[in-house]
C-alpha positions in Angstrom: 5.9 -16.4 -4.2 4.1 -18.9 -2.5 3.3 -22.3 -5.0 0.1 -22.6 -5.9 -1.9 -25.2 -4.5 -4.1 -27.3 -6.5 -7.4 -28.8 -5.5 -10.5 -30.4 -6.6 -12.5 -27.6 -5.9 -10.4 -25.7 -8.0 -11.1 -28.0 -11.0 -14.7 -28.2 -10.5 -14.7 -24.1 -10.3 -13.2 -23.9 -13.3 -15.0 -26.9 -15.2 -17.7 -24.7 -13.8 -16.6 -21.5 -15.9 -15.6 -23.5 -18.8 -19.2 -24.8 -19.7 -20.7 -21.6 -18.6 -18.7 -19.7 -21.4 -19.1 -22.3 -23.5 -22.5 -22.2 -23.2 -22.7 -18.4 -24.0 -20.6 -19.3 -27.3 -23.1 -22.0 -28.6 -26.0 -20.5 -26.8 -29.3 -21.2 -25.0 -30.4 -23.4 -27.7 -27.5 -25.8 -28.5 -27.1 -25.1 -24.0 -30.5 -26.9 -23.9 -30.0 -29.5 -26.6 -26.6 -30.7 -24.3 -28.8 -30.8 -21.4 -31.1 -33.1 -22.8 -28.5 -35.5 -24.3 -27.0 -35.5 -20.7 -30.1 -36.7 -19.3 -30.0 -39.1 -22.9 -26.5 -40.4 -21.9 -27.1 -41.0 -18.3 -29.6 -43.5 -19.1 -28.1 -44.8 -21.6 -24.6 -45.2 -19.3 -26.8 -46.5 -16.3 -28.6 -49.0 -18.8 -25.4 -50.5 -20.4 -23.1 -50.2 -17.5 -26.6 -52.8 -15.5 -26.6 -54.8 -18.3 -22.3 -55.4 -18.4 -22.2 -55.4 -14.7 -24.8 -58.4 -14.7 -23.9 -60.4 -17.9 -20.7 -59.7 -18.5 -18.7 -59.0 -15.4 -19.6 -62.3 -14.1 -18.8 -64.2 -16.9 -15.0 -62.6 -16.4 -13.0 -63.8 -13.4 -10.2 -61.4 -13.8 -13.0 -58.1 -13.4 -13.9 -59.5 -10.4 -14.1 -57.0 -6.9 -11.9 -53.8 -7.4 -10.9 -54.7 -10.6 -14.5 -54.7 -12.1 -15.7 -51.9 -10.1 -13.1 -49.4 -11.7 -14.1 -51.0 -15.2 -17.4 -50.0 -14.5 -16.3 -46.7 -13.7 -14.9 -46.6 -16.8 -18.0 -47.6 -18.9 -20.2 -45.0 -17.6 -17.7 -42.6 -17.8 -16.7 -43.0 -21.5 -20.0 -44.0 -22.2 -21.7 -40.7 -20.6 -19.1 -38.7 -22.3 -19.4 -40.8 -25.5 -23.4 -40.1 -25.9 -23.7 -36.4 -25.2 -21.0 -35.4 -27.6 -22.5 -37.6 -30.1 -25.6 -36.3 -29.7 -25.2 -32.7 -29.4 -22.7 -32.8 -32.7 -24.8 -35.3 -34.5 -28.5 -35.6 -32.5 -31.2 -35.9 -34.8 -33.2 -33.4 -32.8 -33.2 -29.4 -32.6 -33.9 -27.3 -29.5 -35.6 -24.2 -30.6 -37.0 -21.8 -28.0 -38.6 -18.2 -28.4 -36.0 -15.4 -28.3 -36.7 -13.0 -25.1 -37.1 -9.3 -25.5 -35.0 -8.4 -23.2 -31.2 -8.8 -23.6 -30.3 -8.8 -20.3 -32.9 -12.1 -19.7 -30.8 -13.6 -22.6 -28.1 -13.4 -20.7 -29.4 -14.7 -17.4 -31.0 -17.5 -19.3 -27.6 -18.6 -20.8 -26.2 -17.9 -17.6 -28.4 -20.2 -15.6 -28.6 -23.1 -18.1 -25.2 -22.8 -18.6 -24.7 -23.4 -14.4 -27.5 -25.7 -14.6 -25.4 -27.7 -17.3 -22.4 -27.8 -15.7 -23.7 -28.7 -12.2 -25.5 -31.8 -13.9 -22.0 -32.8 -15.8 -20.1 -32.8 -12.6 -23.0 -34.4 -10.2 -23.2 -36.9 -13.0 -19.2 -38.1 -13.4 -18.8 -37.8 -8.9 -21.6 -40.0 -8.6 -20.2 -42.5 -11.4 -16.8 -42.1 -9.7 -18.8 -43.0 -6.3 -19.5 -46.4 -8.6 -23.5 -45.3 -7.8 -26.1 -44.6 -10.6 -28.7 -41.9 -11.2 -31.4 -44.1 -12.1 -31.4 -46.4 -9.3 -30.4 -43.3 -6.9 -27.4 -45.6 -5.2 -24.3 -44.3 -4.3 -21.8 -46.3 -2.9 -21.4 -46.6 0.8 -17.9 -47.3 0.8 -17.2 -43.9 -1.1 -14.2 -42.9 1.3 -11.6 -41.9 -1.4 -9.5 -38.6 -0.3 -11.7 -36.5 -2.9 -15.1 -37.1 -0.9 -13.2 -36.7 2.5 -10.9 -33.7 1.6 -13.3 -31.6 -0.4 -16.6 -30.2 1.1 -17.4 -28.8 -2.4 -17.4 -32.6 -3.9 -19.2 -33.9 -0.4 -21.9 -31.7 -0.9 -22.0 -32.0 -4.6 -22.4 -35.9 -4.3 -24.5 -35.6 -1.1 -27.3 -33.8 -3.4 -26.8 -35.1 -6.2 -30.2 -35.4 -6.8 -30.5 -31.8 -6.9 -28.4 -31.3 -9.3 -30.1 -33.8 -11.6 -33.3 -31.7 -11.0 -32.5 -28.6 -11.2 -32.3 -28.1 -15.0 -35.8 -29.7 -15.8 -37.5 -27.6 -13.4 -35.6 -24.1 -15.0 -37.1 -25.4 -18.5 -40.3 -26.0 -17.2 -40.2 -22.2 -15.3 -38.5 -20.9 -18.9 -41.8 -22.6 -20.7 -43.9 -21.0 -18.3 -43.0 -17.8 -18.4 -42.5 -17.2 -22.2 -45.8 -18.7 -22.6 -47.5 -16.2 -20.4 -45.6 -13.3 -22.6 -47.1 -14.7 -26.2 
């Protein structure tokens, strides 16, 4: 038996199917309200890890270079990860949408927001592990680590990164669209 070799790709396949099922046990609803505190805690990571990276870093000599780079790694990271689970437990805000007749469109909706989610999760943490931002559409152009170089999956993923952070708008605008033409 051969040992199993274990990859990046791997992972991001199965982060993949881990927020698609999980999106099937909360459903579309609580799918969409994660979508839109993702979008939330991007800016919100962006925003803080601009203002830390101009007022603070400086104003520490030892996060200075490499050192302050991977801190503000960090920040977005926990930050990001911070905001969405905040607000989808605790959001002040409810996502309701009209039910579809059809089961089997329930199920491709949840399927497709559920993708849609987890493509935006993992776009989101490879381009703060680049050390680039969303909002200011920068990645860095240094971004040689092995896991760009060794896995297509992440190079493409991080190449169109602004795809992914499309994507889910434009299927909730196309969702909106079409269950208002059915009322």
């Amino acid at each position: 038996m051969e040992n199993l070799r274990l990859s990046w790709d791997l992972f991001i396949l199965v982060f993949f199917g881990i927020v698609i099922a999980y999106s099937f046990i909360i459903g579309r609803n609580q799918t969409l309200k994660v979508i839109i505190s993702t979008y939330m805690a991007i800016l919100t990571a962006d925003g803080l890890g601009n203002l830390i990276k101009t007022y603070l870093l400086p104003a520490a000599p030892t996060l200075q270079g490499e050192m302050g780079d991977q801190a503000m790694v960090l920040i977005k990271i926990f930050t990001f990860v911070l905001v969405i689970v905040i607000l989808a437990i605790k959001g002040g805000f409810r996502v309701d949408v009209l039910p579809e007749r059809s089961v089997v469109t329930r199920v491709l909706a949840n399927l497709s927001f559920g993708f849609l989610n987890a493509g935006l999760l993992v776009s989101t943490l490879l381009v703060y592990l680049t050390g680039g931002s969303f909002v200011s559409g920068s990645i860095s152009a240094g971004f040689t680590t092995s896991l760009y170089q060794e896995s297509l999956f992440v190079k493409s993923i991080v190449d169109n990164y602004n795809v992914w952070f499309a994507l889910p708008v434009i299927g909730v605008v196309l969702v909106s669209l079409f269950q208002r033409a059915e009322d």
